[in-house]
MDTraj code that builds the backbone (N, CA, C; nanometers):
import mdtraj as md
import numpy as np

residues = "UNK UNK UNK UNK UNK UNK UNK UNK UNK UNK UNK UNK UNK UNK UNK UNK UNK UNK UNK UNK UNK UNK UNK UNK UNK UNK UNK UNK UNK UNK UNK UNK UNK UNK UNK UNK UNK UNK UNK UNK UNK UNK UNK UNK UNK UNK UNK UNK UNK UNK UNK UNK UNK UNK UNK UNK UNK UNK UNK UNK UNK UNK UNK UNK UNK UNK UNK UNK UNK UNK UNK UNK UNK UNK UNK UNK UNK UNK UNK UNK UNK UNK UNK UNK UNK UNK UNK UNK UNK UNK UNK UNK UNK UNK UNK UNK UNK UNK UNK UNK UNK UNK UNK UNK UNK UNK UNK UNK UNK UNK UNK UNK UNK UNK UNK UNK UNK UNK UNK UNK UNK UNK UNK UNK UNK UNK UNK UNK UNK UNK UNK UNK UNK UNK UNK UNK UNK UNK UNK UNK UNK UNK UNK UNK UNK UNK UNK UNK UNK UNK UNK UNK UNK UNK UNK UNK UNK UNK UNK UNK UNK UNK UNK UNK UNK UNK UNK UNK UNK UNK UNK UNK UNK UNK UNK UNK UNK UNK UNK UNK UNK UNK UNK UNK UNK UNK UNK UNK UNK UNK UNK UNK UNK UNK UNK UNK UNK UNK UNK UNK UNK UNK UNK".split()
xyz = np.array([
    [0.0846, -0.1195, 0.0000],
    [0.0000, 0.0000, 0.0000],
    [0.0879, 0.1242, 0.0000],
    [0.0945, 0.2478, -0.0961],
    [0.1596, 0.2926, -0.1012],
    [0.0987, 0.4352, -0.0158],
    [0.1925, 0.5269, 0.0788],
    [0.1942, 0.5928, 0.1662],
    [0.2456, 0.7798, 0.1141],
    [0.2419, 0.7986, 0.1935],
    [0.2929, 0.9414, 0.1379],
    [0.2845, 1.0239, 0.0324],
    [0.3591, 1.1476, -0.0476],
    [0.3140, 1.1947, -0.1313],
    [0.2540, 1.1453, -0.2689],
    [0.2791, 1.0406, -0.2987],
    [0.2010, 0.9457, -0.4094],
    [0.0686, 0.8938, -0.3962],
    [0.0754, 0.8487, -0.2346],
    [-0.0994, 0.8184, -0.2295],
    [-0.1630, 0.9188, -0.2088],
    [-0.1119, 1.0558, -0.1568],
    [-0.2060, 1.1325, -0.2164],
    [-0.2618, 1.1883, -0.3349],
    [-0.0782, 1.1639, -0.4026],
    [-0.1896, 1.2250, -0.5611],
    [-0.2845, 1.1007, -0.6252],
    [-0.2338, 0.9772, -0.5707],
    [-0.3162, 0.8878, -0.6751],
    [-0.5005, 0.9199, -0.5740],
    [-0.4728, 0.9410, -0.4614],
    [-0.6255, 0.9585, -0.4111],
    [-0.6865, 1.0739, -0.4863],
    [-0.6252, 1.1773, -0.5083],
    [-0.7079, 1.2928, -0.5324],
    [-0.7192, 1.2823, -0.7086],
    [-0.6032, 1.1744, -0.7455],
    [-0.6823, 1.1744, -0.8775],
    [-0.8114, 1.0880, -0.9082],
    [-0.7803, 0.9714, -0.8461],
    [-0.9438, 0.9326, -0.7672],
    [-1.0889, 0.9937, -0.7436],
    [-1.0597, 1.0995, -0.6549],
    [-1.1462, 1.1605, -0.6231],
    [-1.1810, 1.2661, -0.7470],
    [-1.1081, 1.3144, -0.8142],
    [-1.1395, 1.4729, -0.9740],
    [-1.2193, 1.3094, -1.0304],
    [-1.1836, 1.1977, -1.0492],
    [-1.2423, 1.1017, -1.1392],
    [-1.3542, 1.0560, -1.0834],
    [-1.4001, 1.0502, -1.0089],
    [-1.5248, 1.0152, -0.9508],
    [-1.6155, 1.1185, -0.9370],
    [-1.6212, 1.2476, -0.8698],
    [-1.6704, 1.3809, -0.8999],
    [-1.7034, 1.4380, -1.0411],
    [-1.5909, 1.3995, -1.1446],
    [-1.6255, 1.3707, -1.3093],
    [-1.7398, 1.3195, -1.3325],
    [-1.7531, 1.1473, -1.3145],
    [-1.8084, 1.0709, -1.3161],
    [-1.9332, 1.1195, -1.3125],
    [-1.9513, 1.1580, -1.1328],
    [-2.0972, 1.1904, -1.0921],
    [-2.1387, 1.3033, -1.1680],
    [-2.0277, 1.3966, -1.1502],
    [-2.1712, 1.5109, -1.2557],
    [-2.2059, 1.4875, -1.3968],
    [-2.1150, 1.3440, -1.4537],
    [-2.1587, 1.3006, -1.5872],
    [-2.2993, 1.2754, -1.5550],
    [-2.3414, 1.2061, -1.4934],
    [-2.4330, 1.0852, -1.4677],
    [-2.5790, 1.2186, -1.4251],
    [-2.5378, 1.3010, -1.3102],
    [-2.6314, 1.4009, -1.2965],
    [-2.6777, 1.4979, -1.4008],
    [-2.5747, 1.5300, -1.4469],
    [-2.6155, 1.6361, -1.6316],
    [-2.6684, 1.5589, -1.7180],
    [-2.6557, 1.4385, -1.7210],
    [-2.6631, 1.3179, -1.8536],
    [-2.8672, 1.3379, -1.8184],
    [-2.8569, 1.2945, -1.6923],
    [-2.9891, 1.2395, -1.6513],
    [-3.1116, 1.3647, -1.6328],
    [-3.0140, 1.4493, -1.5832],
    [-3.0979, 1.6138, -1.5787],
    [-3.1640, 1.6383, -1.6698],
    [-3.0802, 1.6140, -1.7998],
    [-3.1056, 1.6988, -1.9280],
    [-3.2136, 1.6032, -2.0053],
    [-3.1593, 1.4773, -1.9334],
    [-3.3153, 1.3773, -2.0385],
    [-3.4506, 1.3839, -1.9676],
    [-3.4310, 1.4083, -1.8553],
    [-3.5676, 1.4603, -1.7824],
    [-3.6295, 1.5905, -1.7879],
    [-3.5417, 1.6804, -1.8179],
    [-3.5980, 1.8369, -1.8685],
    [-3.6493, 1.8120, -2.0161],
    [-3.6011, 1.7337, -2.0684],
    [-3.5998, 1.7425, -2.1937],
    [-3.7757, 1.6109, -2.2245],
    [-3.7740, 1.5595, -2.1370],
    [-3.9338, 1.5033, -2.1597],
    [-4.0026, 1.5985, -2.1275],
    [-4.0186, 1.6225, -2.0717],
    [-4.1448, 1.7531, -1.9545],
    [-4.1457, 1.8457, -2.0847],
    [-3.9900, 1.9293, -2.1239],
    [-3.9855, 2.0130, -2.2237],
    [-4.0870, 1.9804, -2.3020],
    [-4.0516, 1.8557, -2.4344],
    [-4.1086, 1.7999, -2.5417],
    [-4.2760, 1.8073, -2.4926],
    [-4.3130, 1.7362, -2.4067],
    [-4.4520, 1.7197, -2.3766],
    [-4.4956, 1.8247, -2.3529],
    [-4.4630, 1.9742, -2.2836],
    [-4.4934, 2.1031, -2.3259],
    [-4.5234, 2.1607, -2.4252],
    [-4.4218, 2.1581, -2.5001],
    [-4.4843, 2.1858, -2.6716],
    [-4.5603, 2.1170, -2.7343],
    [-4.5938, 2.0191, -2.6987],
    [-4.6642, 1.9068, -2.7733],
    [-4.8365, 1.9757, -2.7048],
    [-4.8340, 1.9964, -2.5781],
    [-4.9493, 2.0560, -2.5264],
    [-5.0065, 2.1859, -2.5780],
    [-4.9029, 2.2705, -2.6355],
    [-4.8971, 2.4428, -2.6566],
    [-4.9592, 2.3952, -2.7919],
    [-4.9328, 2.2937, -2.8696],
    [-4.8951, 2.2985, -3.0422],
    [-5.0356, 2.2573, -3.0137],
    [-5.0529, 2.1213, -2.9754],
    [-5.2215, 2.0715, -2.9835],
    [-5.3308, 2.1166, -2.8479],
    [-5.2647, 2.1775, -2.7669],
    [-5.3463, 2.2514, -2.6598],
    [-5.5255, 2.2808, -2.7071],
    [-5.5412, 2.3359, -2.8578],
    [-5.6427, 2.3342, -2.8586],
    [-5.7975, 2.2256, -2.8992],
    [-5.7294, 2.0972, -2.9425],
    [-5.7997, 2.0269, -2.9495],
    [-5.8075, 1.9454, -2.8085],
    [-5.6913, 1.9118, -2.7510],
    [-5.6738, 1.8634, -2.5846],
    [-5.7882, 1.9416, -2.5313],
    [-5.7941, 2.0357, -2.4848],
    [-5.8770, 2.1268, -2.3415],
    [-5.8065, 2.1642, -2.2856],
    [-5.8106, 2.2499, -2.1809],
    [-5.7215, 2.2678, -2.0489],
    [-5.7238, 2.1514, -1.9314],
    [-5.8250, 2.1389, -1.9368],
    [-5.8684, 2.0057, -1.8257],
    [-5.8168, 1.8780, -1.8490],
    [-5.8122, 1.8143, -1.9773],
    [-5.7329, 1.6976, -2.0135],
    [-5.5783, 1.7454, -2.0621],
    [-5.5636, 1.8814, -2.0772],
    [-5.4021, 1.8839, -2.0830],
    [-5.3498, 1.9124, -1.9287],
    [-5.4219, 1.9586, -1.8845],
    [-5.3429, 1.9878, -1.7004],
    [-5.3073, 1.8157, -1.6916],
    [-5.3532, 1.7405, -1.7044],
    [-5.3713, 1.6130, -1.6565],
    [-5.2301, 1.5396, -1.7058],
    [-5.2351, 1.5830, -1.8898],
    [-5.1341, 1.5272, -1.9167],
    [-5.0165, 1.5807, -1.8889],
    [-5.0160, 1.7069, -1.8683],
    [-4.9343, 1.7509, -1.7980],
    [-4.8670, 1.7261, -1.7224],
    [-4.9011, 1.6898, -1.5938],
    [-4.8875, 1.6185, -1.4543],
    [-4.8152, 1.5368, -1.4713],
    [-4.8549, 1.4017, -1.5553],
    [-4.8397, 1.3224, -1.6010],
    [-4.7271, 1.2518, -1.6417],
    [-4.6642, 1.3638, -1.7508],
    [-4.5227, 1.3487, -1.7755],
    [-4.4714, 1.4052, -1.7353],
    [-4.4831, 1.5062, -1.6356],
    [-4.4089, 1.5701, -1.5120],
    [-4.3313, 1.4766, -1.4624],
    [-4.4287, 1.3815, -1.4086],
    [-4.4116, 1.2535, -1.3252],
    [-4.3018, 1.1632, -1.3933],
    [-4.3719, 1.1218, -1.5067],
    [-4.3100, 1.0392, -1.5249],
    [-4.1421, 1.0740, -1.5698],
    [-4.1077, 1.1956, -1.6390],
    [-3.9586, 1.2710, -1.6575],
    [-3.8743, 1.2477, -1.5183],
    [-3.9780, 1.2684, -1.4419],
    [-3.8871, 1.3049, -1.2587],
    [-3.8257, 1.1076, -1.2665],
    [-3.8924, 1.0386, -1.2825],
    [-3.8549, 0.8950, -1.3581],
    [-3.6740, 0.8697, -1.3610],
    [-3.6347, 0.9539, -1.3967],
    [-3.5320, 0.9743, -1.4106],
    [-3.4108, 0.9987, -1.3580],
    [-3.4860, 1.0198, -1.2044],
    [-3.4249, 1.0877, -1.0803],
    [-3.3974, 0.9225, -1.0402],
    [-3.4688, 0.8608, -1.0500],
    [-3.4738, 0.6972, -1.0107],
    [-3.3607, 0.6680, -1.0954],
    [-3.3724, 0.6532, -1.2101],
    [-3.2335, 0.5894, -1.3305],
    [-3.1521, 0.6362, -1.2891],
    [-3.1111, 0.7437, -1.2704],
    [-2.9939, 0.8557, -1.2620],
    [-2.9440, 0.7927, -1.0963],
    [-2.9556, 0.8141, -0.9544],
    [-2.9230, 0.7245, -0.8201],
    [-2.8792, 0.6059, -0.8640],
    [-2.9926, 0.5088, -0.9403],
    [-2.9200, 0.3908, -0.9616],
    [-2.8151, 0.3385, -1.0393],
    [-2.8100, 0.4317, -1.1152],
    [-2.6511, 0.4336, -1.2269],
    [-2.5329, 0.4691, -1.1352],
    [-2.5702, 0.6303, -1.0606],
    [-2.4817, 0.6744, -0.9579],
    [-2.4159, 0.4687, -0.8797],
    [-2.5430, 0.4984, -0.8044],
    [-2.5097, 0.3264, -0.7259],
    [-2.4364, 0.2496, -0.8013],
    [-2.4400, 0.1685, -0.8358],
    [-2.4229, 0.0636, -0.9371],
    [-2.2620, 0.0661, -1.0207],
    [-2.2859, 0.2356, -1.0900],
    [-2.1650, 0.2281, -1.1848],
    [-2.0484, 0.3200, -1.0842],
    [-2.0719, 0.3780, -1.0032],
    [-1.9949, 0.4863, -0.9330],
    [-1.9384, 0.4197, -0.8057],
    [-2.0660, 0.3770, -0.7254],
    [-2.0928, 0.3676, -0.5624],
    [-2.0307, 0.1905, -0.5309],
    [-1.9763, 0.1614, -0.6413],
    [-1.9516, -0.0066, -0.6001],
    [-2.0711, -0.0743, -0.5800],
    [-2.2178, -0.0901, -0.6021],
    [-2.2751, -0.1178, -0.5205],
    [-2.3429, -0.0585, -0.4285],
    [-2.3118, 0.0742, -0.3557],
    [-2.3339, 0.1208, -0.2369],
    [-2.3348, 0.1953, -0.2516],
    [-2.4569, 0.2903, -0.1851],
    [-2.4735, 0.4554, -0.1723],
    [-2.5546, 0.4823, -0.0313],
    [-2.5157, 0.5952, 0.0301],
    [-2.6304, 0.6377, 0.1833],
    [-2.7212, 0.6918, 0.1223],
    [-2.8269, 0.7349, 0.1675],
    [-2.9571, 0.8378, 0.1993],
    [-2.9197, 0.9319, 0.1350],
    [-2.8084, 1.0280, 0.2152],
    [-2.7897, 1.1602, 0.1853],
    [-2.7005, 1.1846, 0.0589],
    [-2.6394, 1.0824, -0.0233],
    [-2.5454, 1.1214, -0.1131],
    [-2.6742, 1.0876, -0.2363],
    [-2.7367, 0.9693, -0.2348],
    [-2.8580, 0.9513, -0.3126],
    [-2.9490, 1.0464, -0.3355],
    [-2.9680, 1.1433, -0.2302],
    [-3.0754, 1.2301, -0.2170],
    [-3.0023, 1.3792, -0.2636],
    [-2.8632, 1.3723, -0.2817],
    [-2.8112, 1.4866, -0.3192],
    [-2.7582, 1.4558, -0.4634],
    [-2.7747, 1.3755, -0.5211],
    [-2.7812, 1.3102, -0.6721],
    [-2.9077, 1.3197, -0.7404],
    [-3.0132, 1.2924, -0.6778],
    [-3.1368, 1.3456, -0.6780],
    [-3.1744, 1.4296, -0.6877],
    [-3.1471, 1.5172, -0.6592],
    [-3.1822, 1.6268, -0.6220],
    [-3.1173, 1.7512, -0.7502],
    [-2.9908, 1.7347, -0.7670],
    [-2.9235, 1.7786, -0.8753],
    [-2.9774, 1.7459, -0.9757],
    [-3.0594, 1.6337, -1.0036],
    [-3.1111, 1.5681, -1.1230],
    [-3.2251, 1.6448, -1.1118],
    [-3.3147, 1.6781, -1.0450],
    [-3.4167, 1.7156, -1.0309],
    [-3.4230, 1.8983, -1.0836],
    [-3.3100, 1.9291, -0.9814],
    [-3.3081, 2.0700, -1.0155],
    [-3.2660, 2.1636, -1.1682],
    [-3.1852, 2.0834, -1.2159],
    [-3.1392, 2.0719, -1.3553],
    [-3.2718, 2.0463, -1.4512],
    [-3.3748, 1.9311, -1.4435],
    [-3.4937, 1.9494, -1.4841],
    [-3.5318, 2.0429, -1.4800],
    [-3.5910, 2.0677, -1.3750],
    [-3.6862, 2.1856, -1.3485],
    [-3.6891, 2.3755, -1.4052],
    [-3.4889, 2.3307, -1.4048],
    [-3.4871, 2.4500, -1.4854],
    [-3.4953, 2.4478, -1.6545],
    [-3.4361, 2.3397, -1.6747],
    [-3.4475, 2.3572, -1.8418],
    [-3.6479, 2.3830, -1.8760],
    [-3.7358, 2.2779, -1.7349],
    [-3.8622, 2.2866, -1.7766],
    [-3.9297, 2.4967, -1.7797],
    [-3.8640, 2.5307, -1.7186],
    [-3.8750, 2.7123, -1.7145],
    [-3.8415, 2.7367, -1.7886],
    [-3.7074, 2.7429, -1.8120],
    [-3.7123, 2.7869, -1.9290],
    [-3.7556, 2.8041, -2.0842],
    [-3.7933, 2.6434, -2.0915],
    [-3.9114, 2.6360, -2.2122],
    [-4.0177, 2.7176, -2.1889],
    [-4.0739, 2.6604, -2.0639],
    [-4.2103, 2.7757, -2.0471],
    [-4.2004, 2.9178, -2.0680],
    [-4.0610, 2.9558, -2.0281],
    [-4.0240, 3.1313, -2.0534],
    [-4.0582, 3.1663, -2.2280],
    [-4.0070, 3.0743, -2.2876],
    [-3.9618, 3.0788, -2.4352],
    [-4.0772, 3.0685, -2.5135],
    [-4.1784, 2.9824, -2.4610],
    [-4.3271, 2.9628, -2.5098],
    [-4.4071, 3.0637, -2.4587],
    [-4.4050, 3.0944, -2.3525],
    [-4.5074, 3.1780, -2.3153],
    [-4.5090, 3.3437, -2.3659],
    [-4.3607, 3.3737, -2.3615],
    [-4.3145, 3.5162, -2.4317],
    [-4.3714, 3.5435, -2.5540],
    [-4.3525, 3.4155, -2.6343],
    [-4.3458, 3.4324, -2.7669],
    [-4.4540, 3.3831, -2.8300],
    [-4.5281, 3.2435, -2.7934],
    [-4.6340, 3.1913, -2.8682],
    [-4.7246, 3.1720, -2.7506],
    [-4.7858, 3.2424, -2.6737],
    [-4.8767, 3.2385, -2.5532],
    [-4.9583, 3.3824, -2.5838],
    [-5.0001, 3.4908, -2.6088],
    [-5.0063, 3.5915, -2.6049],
    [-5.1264, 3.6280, -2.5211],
    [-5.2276, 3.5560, -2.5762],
    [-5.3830, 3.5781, -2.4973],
    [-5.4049, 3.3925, -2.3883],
    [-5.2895, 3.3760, -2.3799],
    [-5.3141, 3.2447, -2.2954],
    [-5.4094, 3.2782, -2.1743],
    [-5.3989, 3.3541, -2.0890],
    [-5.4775, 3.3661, -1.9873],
    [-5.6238, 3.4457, -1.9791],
    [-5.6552, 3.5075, -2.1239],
    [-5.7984, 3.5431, -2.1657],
    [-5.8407, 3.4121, -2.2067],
    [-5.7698, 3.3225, -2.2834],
    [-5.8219, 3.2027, -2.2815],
    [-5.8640, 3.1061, -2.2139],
    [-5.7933, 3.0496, -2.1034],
    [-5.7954, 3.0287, -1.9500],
    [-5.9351, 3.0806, -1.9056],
    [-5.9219, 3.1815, -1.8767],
    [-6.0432, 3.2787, -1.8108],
    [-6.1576, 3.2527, -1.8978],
    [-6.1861, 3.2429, -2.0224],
    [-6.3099, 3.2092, -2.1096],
    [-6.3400, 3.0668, -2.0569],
    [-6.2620, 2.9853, -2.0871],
    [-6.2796, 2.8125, -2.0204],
    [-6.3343, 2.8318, -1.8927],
    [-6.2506, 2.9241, -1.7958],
    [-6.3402, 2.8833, -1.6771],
    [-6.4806, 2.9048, -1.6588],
    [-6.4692, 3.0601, -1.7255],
    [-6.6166, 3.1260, -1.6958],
    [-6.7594, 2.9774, -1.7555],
    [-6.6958, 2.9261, -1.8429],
    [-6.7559, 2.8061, -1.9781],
    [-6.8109, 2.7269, -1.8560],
    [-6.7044, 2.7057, -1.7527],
    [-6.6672, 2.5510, -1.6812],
    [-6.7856, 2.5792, -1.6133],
    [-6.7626, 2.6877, -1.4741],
    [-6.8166, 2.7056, -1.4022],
    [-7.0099, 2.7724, -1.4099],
    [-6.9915, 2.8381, -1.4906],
    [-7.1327, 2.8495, -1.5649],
    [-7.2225, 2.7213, -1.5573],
    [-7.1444, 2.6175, -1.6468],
    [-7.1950, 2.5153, -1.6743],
    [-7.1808, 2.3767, -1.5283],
    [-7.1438, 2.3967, -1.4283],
    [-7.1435, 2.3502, -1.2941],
    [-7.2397, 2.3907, -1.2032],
    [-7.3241, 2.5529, -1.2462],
    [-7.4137, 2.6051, -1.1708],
    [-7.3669, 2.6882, -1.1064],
    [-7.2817, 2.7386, -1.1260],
    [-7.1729, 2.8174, -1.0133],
    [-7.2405, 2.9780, -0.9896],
    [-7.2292, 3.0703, -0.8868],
    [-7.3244, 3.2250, -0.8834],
    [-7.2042, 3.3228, -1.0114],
    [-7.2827, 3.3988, -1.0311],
    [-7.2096, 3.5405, -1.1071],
    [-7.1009, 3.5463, -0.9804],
    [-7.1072, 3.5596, -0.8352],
    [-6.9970, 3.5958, -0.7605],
    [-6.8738, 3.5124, -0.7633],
    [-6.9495, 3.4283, -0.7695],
    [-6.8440, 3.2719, -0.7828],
    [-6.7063, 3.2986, -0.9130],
    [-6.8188, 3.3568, -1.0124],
    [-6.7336, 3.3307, -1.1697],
    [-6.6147, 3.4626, -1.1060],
    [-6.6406, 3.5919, -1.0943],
    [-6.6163, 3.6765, -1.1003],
    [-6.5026, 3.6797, -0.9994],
    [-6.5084, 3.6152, -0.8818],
    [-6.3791, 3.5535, -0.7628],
    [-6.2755, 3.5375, -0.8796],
    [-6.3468, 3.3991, -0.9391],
    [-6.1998, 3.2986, -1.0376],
    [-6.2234, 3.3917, -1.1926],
    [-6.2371, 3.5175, -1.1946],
    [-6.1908, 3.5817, -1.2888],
    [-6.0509, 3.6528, -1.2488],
    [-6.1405, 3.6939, -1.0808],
    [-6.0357, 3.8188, -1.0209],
    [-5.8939, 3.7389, -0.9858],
    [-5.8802, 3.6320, -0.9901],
    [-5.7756, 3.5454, -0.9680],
    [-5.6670, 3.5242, -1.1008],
    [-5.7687, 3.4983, -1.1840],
    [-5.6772, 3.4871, -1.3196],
    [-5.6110, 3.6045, -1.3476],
    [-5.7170, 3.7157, -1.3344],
    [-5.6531, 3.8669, -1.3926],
    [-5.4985, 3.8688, -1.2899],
    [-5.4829, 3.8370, -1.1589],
    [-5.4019, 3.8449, -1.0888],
    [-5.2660, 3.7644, -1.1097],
    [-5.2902, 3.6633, -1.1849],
    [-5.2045, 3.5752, -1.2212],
    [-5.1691, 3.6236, -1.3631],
    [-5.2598, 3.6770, -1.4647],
    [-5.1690, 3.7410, -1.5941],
    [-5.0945, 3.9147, -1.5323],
    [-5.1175, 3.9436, -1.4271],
    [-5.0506, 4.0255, -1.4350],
    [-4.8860, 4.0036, -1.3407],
    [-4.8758, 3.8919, -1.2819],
    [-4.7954, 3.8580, -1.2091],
    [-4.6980, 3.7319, -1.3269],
    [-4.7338, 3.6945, -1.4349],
    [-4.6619, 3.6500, -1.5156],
    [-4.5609, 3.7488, -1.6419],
    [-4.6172, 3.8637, -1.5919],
    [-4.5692, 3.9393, -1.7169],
    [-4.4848, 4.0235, -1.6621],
    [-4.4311, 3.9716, -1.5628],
    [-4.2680, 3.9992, -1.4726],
    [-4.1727, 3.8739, -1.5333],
    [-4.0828, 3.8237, -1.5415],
    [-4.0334, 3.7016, -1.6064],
    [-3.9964, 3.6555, -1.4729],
    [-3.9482, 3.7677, -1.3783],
    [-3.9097, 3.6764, -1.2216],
    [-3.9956, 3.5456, -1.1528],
    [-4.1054, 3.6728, -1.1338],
    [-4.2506, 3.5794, -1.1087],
    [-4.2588, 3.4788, -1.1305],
    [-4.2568, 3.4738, -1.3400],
    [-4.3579, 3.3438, -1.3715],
    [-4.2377, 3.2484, -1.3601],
    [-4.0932, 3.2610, -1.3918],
    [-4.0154, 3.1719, -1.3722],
    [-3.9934, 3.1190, -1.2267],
    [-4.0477, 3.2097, -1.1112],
    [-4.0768, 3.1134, -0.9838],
    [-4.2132, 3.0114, -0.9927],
    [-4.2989, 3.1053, -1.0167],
    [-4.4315, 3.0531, -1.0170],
    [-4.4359, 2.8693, -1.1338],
    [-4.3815, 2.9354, -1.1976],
    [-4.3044, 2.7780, -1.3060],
    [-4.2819, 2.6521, -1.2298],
    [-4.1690, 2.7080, -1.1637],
    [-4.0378, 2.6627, -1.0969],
    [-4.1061, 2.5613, -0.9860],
    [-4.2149, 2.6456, -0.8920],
    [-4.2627, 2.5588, -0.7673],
    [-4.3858, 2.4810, -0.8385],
    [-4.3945, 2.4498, -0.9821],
    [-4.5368, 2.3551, -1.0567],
    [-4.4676, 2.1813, -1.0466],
    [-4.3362, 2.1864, -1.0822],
    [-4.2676, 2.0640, -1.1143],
    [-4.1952, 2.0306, -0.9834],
    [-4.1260, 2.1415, -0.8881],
    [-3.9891, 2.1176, -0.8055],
    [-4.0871, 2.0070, -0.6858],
    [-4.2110, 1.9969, -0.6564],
    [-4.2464, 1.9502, -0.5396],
    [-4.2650, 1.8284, -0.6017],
    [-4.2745, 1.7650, -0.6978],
    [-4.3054, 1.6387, -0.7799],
    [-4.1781, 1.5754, -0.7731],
    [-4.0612, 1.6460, -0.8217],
    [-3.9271, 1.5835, -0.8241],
    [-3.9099, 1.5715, -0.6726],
    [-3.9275, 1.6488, -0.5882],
    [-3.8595, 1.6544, -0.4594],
    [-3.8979, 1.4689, -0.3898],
    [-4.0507, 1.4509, -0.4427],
    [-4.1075, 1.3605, -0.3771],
    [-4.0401, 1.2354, -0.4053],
    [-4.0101, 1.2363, -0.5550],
    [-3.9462, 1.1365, -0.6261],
    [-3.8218, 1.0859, -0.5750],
    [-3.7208, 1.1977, -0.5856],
    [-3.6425, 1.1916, -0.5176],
    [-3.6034, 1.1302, -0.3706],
    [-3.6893, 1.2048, -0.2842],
    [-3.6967, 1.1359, -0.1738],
    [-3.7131, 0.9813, -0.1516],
    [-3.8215, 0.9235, -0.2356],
    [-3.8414, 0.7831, -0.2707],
    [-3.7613, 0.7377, -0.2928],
    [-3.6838, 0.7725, -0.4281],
    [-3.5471, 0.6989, -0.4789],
    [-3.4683, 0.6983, -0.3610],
    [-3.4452, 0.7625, -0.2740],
    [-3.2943, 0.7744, -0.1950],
    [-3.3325, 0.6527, -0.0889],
    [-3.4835, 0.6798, -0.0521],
    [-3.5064, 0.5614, 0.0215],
    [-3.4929, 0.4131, 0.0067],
    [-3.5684, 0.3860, -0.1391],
    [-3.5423, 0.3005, -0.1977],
    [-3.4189, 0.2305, -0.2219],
    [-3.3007, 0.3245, -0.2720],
    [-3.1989, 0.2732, -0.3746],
    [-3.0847, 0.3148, -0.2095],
    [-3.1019, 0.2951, -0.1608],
    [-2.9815, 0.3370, -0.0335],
    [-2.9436, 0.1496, -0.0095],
    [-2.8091, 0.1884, 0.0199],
    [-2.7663, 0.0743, -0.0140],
    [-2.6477, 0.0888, 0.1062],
    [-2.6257, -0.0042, 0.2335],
    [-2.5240, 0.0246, 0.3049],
    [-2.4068, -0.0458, 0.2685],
    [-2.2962, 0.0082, 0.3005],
    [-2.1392, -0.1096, 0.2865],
    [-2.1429, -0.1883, 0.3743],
    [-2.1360, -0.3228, 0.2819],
    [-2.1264, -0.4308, 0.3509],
    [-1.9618, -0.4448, 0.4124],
    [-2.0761, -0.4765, 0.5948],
    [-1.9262, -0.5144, 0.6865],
    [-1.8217, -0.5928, 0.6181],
    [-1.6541, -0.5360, 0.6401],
    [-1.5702, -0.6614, 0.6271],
    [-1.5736, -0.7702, 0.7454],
    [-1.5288, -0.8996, 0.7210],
    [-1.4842, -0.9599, 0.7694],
    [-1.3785, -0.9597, 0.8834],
    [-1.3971, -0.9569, 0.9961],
    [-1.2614, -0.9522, 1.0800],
    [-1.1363, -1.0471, 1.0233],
    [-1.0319, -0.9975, 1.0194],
    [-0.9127, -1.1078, 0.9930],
    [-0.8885, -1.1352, 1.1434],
    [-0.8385, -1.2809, 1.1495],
    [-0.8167, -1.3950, 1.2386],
    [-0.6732, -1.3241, 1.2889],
    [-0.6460, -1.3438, 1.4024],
    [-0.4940, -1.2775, 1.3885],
    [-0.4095, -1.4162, 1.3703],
    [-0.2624, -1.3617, 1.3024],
    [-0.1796, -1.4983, 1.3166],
    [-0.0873, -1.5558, 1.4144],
    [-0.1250, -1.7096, 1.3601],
    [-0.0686, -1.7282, 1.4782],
    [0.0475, -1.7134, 1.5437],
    [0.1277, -1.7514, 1.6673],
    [0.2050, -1.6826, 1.6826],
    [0.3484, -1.7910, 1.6463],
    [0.4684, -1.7949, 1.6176],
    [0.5266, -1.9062, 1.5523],
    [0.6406, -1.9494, 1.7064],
])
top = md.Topology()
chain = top.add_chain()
for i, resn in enumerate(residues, 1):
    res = top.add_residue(resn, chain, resSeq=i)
    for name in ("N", "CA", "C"):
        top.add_atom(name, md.element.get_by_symbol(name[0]), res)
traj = md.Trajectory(xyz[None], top)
């Protein structure tokens, strides 16, 4: 076993190679999970109007879910190809989590890019559906006019980019968070005890 200034550089080249590794595995996995949610966004914006709002919120959700999917692949590759085998709670959940957050932003930023540019009367539209919805539920004139005064409040709080890129931001981050959490639980994996060595005998 080699000691002194050599095992340290061979450790710390170790360590730049494994830190490599992991943020391969976290960017790799980030970007294919932003990148579903992304796709299924536009796919909602492009055919949004034959969908509804009501069956696209849904699908929405949906592949929210299932992108965060990924947060699962991504821990267990970590495990497996990185971890020997073995990963804790907290290193799983901070692999996770990176995977997650990396989603969530590429998913804003699409929404920034769509909504700026090919959204214009999105939330007069919105607001027509509801008035449609609720009308047709039996709902009072006070009733409609509440969830008008709500919408108006929300197109004017999107047309800050800060805002809607928070307001974005907290639609997906509590979905991944959950996921995440699962995975770490799930995929946690302790190091298996060595073996005591026998001592020898004595001659």
């Amino acid at each position: 076993m080699s000691t002194g200034p050599a095992a340290y550089v061979e450790r710390s080249g170790s360590d730049k190679r494994h830190y490599q590794d992991m943020r391969k595995i976290i960017v790799t996995f980030g970007l294919i999970s932003g990148a579903i949610s992304s796709l299924m966004m536009i796919a909602l914006v492009t055919f949004g109007g034959r969908i509804g709002f009501d069956r696209g919120a849904i699908i929405g959700n949906t592949s929210i879910v299932l992108s965060f999917l990924m947060v699962f692949v991504g821990i267990r590759t970590y495990r497996d190809n990185i971890g020997d085998g073995q990963i804790t709670f907290l290193k799983a959940f901070a692999v996770g989590l990176c995977i997650t957050l990396i989603s969530c932003i590429i998913y804003v930023v699409t929404w920034e890019v769509i909504y700026y540019n090919f959204l214009p009367g999105f939330w007069d539209a919105y607001g027509a559906h509801l008035v449609q919805k609720l009308t047709a539920s039996g709902a009072s004139p006070a009733a409609v006019q509440e969830k008008l005064q709500q919408v108006r409040k929300y197109k004017e709080l999107y047309k800050n980019p800060f805002f809607n890129a928070v307001l974005t931001f907290i639609h997906p981050f509590p979905i991944g968070l959950v996921i995440t959490l699962f995975s770490a639980l799930v995929l946690r994996r302790k190091p298996q005890p060595q073996p005591e060595q026998s001592p020898l005998p004595e001659s």
